[in-house]
C-alpha positions as CSV (number, residue, x, y, z in Angstrom):
1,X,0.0,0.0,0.0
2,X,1.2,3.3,-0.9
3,X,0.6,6.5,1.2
4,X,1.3,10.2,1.1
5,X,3.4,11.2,4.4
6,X,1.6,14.2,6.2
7,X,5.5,15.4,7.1
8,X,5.9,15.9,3.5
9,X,3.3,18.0,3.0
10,X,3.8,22.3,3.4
11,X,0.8,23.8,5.5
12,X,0.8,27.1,6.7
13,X,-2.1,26.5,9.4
14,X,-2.2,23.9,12.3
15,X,-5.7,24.2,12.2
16,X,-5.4,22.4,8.7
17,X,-4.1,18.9,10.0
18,X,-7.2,17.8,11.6
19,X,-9.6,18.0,8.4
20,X,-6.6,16.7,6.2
21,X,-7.7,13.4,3.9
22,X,-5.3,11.6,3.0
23,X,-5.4,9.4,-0.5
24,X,-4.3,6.1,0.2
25,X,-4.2,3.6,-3.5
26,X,-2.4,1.1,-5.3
27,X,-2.6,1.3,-9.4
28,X,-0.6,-1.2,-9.9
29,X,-1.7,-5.2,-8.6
30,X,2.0,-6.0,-9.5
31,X,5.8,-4.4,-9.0
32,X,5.6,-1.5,-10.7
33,X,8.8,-2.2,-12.5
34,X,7.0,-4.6,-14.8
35,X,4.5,-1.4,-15.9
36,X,7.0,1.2,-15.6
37,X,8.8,-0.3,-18.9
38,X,6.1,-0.2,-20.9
39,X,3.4,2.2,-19.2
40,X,3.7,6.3,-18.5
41,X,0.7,6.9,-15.9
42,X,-0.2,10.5,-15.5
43,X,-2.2,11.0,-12.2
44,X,-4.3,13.3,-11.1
45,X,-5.5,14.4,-7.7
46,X,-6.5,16.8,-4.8
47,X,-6.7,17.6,-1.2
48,X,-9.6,19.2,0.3
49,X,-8.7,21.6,3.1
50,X,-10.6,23.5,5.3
51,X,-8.9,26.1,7.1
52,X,-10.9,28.4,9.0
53,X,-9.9,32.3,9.1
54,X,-9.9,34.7,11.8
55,X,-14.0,35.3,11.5
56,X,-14.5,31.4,12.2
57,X,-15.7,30.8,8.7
58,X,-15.1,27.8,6.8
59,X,-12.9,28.4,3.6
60,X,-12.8,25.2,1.0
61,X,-9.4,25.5,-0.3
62,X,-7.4,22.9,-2.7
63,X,-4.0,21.9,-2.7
64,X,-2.3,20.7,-5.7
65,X,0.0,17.9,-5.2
66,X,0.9,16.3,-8.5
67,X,0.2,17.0,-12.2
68,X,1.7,13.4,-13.5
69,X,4.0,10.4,-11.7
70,X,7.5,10.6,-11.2
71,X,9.3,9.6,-14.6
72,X,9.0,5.7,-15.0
73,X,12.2,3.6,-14.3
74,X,13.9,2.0,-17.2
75,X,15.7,-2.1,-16.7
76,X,18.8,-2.3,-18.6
77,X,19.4,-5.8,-20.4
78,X,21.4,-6.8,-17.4
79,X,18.1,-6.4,-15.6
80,X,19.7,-3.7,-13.4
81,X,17.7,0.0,-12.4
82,X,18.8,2.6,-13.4
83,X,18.1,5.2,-10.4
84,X,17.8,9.1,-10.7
85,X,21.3,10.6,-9.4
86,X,21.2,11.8,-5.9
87,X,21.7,15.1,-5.6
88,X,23.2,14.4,-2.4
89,X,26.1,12.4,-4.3
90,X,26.8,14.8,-6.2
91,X,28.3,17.3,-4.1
92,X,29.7,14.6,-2.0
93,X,33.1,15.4,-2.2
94,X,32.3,18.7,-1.2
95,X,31.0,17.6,1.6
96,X,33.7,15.5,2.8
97,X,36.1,18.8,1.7
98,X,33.6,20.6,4.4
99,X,34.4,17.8,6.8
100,X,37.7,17.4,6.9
101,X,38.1,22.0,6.3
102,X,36.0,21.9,10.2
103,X,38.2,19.0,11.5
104,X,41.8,20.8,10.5
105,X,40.7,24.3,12.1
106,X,39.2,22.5,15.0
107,X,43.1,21.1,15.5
108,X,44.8,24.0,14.9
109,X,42.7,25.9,17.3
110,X,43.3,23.7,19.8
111,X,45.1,25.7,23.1
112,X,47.0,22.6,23.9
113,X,48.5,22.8,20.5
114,X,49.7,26.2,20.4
115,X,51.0,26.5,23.4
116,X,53.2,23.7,22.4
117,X,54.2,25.3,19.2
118,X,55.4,28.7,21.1
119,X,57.3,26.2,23.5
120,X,58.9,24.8,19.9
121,X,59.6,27.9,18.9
122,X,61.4,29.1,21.9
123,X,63.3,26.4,22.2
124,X,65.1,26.6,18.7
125,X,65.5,30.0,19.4
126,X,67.6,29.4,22.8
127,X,69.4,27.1,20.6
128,X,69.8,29.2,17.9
129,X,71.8,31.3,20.5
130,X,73.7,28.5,21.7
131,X,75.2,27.3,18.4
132,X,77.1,29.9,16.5
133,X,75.1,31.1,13.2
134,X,77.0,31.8,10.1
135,X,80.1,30.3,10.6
136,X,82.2,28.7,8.4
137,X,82.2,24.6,7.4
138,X,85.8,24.4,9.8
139,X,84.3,26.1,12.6
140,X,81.9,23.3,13.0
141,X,84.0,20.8,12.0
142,X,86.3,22.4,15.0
143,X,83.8,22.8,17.5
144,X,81.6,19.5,16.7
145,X,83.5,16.6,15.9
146,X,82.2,13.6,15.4
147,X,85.3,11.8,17.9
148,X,84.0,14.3,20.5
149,X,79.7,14.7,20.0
150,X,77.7,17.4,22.1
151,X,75.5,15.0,24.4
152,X,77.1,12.3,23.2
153,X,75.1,12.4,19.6
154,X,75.3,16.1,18.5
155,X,77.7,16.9,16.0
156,X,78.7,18.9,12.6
157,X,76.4,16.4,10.7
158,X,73.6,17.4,12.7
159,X,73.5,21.3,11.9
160,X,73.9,21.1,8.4
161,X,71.2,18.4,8.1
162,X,68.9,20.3,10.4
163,X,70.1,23.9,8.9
164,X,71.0,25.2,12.4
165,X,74.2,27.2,11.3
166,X,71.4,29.3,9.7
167,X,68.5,28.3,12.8
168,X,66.1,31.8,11.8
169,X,65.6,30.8,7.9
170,X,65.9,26.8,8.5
171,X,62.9,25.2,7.3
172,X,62.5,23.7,11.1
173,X,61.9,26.8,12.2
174,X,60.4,28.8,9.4
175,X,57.6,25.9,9.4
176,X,56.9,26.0,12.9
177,X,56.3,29.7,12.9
178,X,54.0,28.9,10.0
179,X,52.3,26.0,12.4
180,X,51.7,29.0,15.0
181,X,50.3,31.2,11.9
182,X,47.8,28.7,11.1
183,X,46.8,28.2,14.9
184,X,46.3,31.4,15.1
185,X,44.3,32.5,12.4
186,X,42.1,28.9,13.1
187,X,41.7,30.3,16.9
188,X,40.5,34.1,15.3
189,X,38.2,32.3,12.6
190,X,36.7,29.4,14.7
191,X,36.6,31.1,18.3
192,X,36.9,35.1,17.9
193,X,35.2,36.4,15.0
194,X,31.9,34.3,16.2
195,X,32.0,36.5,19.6
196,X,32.5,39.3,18.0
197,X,29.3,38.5,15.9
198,X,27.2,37.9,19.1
199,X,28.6,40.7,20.8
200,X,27.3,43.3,18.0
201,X,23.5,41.3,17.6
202,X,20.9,43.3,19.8
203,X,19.8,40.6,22.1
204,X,16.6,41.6,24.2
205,X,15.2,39.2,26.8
206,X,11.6,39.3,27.2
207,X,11.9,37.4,30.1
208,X,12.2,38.4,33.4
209,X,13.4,35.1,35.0
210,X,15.8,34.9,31.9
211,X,17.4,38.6,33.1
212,X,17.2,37.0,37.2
213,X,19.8,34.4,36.4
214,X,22.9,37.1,35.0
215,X,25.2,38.0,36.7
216,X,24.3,40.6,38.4
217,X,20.3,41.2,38.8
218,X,18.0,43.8,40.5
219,X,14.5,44.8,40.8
220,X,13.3,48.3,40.8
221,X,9.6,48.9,41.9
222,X,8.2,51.7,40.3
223,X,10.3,53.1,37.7
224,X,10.3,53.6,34.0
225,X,12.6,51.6,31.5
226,X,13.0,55.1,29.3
227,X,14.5,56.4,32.6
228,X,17.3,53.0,32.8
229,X,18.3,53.7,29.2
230,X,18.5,57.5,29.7
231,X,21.1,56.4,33.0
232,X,22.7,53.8,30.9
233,X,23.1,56.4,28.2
234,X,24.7,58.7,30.7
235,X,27.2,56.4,31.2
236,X,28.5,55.7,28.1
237,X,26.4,52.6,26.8
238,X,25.4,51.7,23.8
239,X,21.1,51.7,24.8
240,X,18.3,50.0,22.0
241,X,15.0,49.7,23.2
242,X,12.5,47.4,21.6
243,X,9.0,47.7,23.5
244,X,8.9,47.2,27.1
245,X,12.3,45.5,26.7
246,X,15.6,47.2,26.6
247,X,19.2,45.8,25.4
248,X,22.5,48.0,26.2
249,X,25.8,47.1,25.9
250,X,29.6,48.9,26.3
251,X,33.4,48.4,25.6
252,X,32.9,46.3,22.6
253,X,36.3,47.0,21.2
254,X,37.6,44.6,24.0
255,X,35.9,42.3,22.2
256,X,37.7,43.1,19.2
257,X,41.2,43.5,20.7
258,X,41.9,40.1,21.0
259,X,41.4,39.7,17.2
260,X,44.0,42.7,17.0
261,X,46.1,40.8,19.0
262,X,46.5,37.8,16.6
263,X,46.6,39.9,13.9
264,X,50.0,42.2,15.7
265,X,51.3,38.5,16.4
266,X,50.8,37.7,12.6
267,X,53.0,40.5,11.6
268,X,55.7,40.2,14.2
269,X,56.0,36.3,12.7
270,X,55.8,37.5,9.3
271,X,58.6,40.1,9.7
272,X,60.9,37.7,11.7
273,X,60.7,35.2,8.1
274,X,61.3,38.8,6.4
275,X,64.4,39.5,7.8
276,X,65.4,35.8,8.3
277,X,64.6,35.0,4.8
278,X,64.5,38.0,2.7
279,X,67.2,40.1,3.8
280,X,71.4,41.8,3.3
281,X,73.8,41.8,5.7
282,X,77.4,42.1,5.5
283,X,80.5,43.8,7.2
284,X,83.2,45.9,6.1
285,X,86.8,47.6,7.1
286,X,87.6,50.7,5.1
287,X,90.3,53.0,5.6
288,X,89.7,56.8,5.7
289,X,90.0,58.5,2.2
290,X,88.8,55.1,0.4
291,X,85.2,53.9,-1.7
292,X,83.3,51.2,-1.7
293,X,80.2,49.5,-3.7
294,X,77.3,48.4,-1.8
295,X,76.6,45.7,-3.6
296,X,80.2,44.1,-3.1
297,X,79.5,43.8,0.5
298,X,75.8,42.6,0.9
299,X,75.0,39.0,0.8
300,X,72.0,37.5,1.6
301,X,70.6,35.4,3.9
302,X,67.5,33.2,2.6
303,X,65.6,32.4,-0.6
304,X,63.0,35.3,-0.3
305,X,66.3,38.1,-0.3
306,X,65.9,40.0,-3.4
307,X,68.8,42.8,-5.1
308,X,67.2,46.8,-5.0
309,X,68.3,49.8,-6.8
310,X,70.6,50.6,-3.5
311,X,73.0,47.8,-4.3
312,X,74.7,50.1,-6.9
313,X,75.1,53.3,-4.2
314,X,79.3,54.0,-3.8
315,X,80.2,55.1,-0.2
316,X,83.4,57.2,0.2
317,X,84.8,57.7,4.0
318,X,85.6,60.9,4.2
319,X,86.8,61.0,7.7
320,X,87.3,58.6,10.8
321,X,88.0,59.9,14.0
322,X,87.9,59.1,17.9
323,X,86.8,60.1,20.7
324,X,88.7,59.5,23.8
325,X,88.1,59.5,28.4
326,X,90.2,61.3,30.2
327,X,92.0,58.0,30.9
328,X,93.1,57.7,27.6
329,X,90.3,54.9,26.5
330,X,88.3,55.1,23.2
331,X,85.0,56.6,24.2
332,X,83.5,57.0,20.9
333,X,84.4,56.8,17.4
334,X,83.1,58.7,13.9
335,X,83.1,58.3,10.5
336,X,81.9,61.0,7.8
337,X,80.4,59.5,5.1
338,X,79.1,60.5,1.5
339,X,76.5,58.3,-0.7
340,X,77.2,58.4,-4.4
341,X,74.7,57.5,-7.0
342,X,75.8,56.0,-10.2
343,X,76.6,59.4,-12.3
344,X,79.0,59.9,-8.8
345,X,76.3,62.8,-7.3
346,X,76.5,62.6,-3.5
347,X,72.9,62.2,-2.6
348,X,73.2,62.2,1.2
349,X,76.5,62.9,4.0
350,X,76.2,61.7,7.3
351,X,78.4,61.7,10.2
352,X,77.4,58.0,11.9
353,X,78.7,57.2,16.0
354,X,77.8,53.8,17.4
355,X,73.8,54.1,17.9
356,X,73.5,56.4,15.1
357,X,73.4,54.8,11.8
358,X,72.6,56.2,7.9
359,X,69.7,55.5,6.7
360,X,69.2,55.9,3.0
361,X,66.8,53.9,0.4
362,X,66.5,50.8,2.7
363,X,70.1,51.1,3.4
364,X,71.1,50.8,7.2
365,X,74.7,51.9,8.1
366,X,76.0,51.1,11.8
367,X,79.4,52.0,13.2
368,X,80.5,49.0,14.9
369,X,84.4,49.0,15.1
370,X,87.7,50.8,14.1
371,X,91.3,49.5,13.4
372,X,94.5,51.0,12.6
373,X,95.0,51.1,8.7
374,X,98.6,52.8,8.1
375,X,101.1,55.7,9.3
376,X,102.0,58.1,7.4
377,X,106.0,59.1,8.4
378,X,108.5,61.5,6.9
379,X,112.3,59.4,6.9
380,X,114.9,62.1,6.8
381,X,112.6,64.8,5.1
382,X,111.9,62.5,3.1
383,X,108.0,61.0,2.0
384,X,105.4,60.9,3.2
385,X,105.7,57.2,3.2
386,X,102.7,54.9,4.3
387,X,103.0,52.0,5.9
388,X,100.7,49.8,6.7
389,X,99.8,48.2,10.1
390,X,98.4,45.0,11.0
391,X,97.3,43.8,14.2
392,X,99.0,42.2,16.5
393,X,97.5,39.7,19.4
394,X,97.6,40.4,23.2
395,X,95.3,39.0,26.3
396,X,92.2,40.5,26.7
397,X,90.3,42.5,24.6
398,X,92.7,45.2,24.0
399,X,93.8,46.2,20.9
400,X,97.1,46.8,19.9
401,X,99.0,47.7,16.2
402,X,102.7,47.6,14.7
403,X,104.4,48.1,12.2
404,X,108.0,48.2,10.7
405,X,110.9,50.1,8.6
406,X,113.5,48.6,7.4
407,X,117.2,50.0,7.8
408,X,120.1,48.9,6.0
409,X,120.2,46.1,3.6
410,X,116.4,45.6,2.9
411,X,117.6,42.0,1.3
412,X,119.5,41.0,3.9
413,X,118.1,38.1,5.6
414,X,118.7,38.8,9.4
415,X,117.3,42.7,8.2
416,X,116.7,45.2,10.9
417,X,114.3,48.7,11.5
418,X,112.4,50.8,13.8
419,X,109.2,49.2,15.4
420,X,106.0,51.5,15.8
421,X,103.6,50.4,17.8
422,X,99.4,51.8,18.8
423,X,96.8,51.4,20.7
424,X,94.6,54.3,19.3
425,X,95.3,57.1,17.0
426,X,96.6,59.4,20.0
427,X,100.3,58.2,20.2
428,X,102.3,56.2,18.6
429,X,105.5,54.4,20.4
430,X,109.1,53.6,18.6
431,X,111.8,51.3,18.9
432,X,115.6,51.2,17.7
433,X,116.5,47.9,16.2
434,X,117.7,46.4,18.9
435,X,114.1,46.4,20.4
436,X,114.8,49.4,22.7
437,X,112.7,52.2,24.1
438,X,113.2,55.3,21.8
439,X,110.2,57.5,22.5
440,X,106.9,58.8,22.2
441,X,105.1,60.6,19.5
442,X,102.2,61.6,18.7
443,X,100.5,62.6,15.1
444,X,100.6,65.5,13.6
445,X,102.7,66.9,16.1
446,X,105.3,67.2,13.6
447,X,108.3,66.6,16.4
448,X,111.2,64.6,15.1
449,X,113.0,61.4,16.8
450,X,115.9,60.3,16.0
451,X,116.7,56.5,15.8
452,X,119.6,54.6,14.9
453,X,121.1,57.8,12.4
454,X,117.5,58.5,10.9
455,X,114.9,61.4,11.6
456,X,111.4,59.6,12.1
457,X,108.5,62.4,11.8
458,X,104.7,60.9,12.3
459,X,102.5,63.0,10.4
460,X,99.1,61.2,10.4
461,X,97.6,57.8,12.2
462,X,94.7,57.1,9.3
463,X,92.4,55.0,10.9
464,X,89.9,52.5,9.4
465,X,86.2,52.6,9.9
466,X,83.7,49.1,10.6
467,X,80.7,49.4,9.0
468,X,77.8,46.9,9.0
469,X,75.5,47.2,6.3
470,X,72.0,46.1,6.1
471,X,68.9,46.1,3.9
472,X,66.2,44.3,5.9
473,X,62.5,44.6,4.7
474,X,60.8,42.5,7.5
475,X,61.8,45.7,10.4
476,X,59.1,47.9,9.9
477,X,56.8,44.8,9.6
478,X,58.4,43.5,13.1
479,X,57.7,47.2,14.0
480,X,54.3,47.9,13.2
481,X,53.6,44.5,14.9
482,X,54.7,44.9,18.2
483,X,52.9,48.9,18.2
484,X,49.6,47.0,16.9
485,X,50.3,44.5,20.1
486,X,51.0,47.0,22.9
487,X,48.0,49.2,21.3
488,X,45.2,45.7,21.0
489,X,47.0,44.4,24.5
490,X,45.9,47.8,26.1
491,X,42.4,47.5,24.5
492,X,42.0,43.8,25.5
493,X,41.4,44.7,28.7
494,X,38.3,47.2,28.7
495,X,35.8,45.4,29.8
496,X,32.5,44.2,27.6
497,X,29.8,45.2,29.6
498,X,26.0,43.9,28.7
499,X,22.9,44.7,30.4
500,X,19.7,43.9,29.8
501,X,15.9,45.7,31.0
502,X,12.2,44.8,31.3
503,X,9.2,46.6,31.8
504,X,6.8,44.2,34.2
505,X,4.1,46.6,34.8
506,X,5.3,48.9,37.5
507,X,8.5,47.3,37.9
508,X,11.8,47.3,35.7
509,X,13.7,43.9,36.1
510,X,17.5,44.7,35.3
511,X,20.5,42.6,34.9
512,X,23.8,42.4,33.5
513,X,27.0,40.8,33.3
514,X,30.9,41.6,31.9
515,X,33.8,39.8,30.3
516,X,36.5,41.4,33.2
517,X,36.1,43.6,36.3
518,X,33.4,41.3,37.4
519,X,33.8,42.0,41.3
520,X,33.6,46.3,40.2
521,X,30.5,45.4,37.8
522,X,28.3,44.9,40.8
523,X,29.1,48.0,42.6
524,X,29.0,50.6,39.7
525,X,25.2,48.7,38.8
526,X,24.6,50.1,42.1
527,X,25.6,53.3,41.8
528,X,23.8,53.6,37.9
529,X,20.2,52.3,39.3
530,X,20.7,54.7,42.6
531,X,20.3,57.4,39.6
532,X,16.8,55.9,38.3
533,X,14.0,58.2,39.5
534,X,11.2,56.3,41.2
535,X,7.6,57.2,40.2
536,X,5.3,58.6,42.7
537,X,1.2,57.7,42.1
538,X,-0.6,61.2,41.7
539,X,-3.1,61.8,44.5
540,X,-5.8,63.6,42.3
């Protein structure tokens, strides 16, 4: 027997159920398979329903439910149906895609999960500072031999495999930062951004035993709710009324503040791989008076570092000089620098100290250190001759310079000279060739010594300048990131206040409740619903 479900049927009216008939038939004595080949049956019937209207009269009203039967079913010669395609089928893969899209962002936003990737992270980090980065293949092969393993297990092998000479762009790392990325952007998408949408609906609760169980609840005999939402307003809330119901809420941006806060720790992690990944760094010694290319001392440091227009700036020295205590150490130390463009204009002079750098088209200039390069002596009025001066080792970190002329025979083999010694650029100290004391003398001062028959005059001490040079895109990224998080960490803590209202005759039922500053919430209720005016019955 075949029958028309009553679920499957649309009506707009309870009161149409009841005086519902139903058609209940069979056309066909046998399977309907056997007909369906053969036989298209167009059927044709109707529903009487009486639906009475707001008067109480009777209205006869007809529902059409078919014009003709479903299409007939075909048998194939392998005596197999053929059966209509399921919609439902068809977008079956897109709903598995939906399935398995709600099970991935469930994982990633799982707290568990990224607290274990910031624990990750930090950890390569403390041993990114624990194992030396950029170092040459022998310093690793020095320092982690495979006779001698760190731990017992931890040797050269294991950096290069792992990338840890270069820990900030290795894909260890760069992949867990990713990892956090995602869990962060699954935690904003699946848990944030759904608050945020509740927080900004108007909500009104027309019940009073609903409003009873908040937080914080009242009762106030007598009053108006116009006069509630006129306080509320008063103090800054947001105030909809709706009725004899009333919805008010304020500090919704502390709702949004933690959204800004994911976002700020987005673009710290994005402009960490920046400068990781994607940017120039190299050093440079360069004696006063000399140029340089830019280019010829940048290299980069990962796959995303890309060459600028500022690779072809020349940078002359103009200048290096020292500052000096009153106890004779280096204090401070300058160098005056000119930027040339390719034509040789000088686009921009500086004067950079350490903790003042240049900063030109990307370009970032420090003053990190200073040698000695060469003195510049008169030899029996003779000159100026230059010669150079290389550094020589002592304890500590003191740093000390010599050089040496020749006297006599140059190409004798047990040769002899003068020794000149520095520490800075103040004074320079000599000795005979015998390795004796001769004297003291300081640049420029244009005194004379003589040693062993010749007339030594120092007229300059031309120091050299260290320079690091930089181009690194990700620091204003890094930048506006940790403003956006002290700004959205500020923010997150403003408290999201809701309250809602309801007129029960002569009495307005109140409550409320808050996100933070739940034991202050009560008290400042309090203090708002002192404020309400009570009304007084007129006597007349």
């Amino acid at each position: 027997m075949m029958s028309l479900s009553p679920m499957k049927m649309k009506c707009y009216s309870n009161q149409c159920l009841p005086k519902t008939h139903f058609l209940k038939f069979n056309p066909f004595p046998y399977p309907y398979t056997n007909y369906a080949a053969n036989r298209l049956h167009t059927l044709s019937f109707t529903i009487n329903c009486n639906l009475k209207n707001k008067g109480g009269n009777d209205l006869s009203r007809k529902i059409l439910l078919s014009e003709a039967s479903p299409p007939p079913l075909t048998i194939d010669n392998d005596d197999t149906v053929n059966l209509p395609a399921s919609p439902k089928n068809k977008k079956a893969p897109f709903g598995v895609a939906k399935i398995l899209s709600k099970k991935v962002l469930q994982i990633l936003s799982n707290l568990p999960l990224a607290i274990a990737e910031m624990f990750a992270i930090a950890f390569l980090m403390a041993l990114g500072t624990f194992i030396d980065q950029g170092q040459t293949p022998e310093f690793y092969f020095q320092n982690y031999p495979e006779d001698h393993p760190v731990l017992g297990f931890f040797t050269w092998r294991w950096i290069f495999f792992l990338g840890f000479d270069h820990m900030f762009s290795s894909p260890i790392f760069l992949g867990m930062l990713a990892l956090l990325g995602a869990s962060l952007m699954a935690c904003t998408y699946t848990t944030q951004i759904p608050l945020i949408k509740v927080s900004r609906r108007w909500s009104f609760m027309h019940s009073a035993e609903v409003i009873r169980k908040q937080e914080f609840s009242e009762s106030l005999p007598r009053a108006s709710i116009q006069d509630v939402g006129t306080i509320l307003m008063g103090a800054g809330y947001e105030v909809f009324l709706k009725g004899p119901t009333l919805y008010a809420f304020r500090g919704l941006a502390g709702r949004l503040a933690p959204v800004g806060v994911h976002i700020a720790l987005l673009l710290i992690m994005v402009g960490g791989t920046l400068s990781a990944a994607g940017s120039f760094r190299g050093s440079v010694t360069v004696p006063q008076g000399l140029n340089f290319v830019v280019g010829d001392v940048l290299g980069p440091t990962g796959f995303l570092s890309s060459p600028t227009d500022a690779f072809n700036t020349e940078i002359h020295v103009n200048r290096f000089s020292m500052d000096y205590y009153d106890s004779g150490e280096v204090s401070q130390f300058h160098t005056d620098l000119s930027l040339l463009n390719m034509d040789g204009k000088e686009v921009m002079r500086k004067t950079i100290s350490v903790n003042d750098p240049l900063r030109y088209d990307g370009i970032t200039i420090y003053q990190t250190d200073w040698s000695i390069s060469a003195l510049q002596i008169l030899k029996d009025n003779e000159g100026p001759y230059n010669l150079a001066m290389a550094p020589l080792k002592i304890n500590g970190d003191k740093k000390l310079y010599g050089t040496f002329l020749p006297v006599g025979d140059i190409n004798s083999p047990d040769v002899k000279g003068i020794s000149m010694l520095a520490r800075d650029l103040q004074s320079i100290v000599l000795y005979d060739k015998e390795g004796k004391f001769s004297g003291v003398r300081r640049p420029n001062s244009k005194l004379p010594i003589n040693i062993d028959g010749s007339e030594i005059v120092i007229v300059d001490a031309i120091g050299s300048s260290g320079l690091d040079l930089k181009i690194d895109p990700g620091v204003p990224v890094v930048y506006a990131g940790f403003g956006a998080l002290m700004l959205t960490t500020c923010i997150s803590y403003l408290s999201h206040s809701q309250i809602w209202a309801l007129q029960d005759g002569t009495t307005v039922v109140i409550g409320g409740k808050t996100n933070r500053a739940k034991l202050e919430f009560p008290d400042e209720m309090n203090r708002l619903l002192d404020n309400i005016p009570e009304i007084v019955e007129s006597s007349l």
